[in-house]
N, C-alpha and C positions, 0 to 999 in steps of 0.2 A: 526437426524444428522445435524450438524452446518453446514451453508451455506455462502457464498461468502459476503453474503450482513449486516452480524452479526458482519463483521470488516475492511468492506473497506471505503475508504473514497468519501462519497459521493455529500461532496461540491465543487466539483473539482473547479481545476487552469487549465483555458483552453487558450488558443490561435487560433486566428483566422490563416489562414493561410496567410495572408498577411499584418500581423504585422513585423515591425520589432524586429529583433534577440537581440536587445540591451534592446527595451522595456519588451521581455518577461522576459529575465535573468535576469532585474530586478523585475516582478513581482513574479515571482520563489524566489526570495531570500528573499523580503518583508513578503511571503507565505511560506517559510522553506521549500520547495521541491522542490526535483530532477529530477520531470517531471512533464510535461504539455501535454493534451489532447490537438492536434490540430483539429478544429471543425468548420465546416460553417454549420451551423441551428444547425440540430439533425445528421449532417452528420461526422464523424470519419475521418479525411483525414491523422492523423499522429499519431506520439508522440515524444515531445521534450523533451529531456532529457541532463543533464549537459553533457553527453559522446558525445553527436551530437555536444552540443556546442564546447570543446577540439576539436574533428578531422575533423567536416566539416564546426568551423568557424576558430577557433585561427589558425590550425595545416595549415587549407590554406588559411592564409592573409586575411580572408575574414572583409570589414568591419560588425560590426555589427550593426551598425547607416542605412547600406543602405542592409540590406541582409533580405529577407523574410524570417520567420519562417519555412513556407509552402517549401521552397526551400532545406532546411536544414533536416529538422526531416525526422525518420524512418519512411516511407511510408508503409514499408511490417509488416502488424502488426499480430501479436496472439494476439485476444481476448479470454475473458472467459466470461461465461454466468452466469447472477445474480444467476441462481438456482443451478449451478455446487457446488457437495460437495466438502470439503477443499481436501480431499486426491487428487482431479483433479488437483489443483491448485500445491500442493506439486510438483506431478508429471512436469507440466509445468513450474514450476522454475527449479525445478532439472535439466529435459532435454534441456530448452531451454538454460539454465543460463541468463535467465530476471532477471533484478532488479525492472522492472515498468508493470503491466500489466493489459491494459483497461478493464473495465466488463462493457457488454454492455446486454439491454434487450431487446431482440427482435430487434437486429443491432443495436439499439438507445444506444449511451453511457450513463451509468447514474452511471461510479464511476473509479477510479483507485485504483490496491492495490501493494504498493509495500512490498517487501522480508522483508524489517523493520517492518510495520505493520502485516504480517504476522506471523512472529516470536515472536513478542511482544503476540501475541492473543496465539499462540501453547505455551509461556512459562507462560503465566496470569495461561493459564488452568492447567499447569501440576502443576502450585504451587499451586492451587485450589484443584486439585487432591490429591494430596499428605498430604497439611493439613486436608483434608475430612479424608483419609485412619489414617494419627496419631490421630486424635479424636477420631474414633471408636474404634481402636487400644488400647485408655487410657482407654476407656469405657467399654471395653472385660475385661482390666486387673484391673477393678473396682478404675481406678484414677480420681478424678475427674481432667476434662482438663479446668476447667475455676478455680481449685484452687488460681492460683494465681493472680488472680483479685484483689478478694474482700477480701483473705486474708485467716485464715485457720476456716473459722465457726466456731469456738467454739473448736477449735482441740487442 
């Protein structure tokens, strides 16, 4: 069975917790993502995410030249653990309705996956699935399925 660690992203974009809010939204943008792991050593203190930016910097004035990261991001976090199978995962988007969700090994962070990359990985497979089933399918019904490659052999 497929596990956690076969499609999450494990070079993360992190943030110290007393960076500022301006520095990290820029590093997120530079980095094409919609959260950031806040972290001092190996320790998980948050996660910052573009929704924390809207409602607890813009939505209250805050600046964010002088606002700490650590201040700002979700503190109450659901992790998932690198060995958890994906249906765990499905379940914890579904109910929690996460977009970003830390996987951590043994407490230690060592990845974020969010609902994007996860869907990308459940649709790769099912198109993998599906071409596997119409090959055999061509091959029951004695077609050849790479016919039109190379052309009709000699046909």
């Amino acid at each position: 069975m497929a596990g956690i660690d076969a499609l999450m992203v494990t070079e993360m974009v992190t943030a110290a917790p007393d960076e500022m809010v301006a520095e990290v939204a820029r590093r997120m943008s530079r980095n094409r993502v919609g959260a950031v792991l806040v972290v001092e050593g190996n320790v998980l203190h948050g996660l910052f995410s573009e929704r924390d930016l809207l409602t607890r910097v813009v939505q209250e004035n805050r600046d964010p030249q002088a606002t700490r990261v650590g201040d700002v991001a979700t503190r109450t976090l659901h992790t998932i653990d690198v060995g958890a199978p994906l249906k765990e995962v499905l379940d914890v988007f579904r109910q929690k309705k996460f977009r970003h969700l830390p996987v951590v090994r043994g407490g230690t962070p060592v990845g974020i996956l969010s609902t994007r990359d996860f869907l990308e990985y459940l649709v790769d497979g099912l198109e993998h699935y599906i071409d596997q089933l119409k090959y055999k399918r061509e091959l029951a019904e004695g077609i050849d399925p790479y016919d039109h490659v190379g052309g009709s052999y000699g046909k």
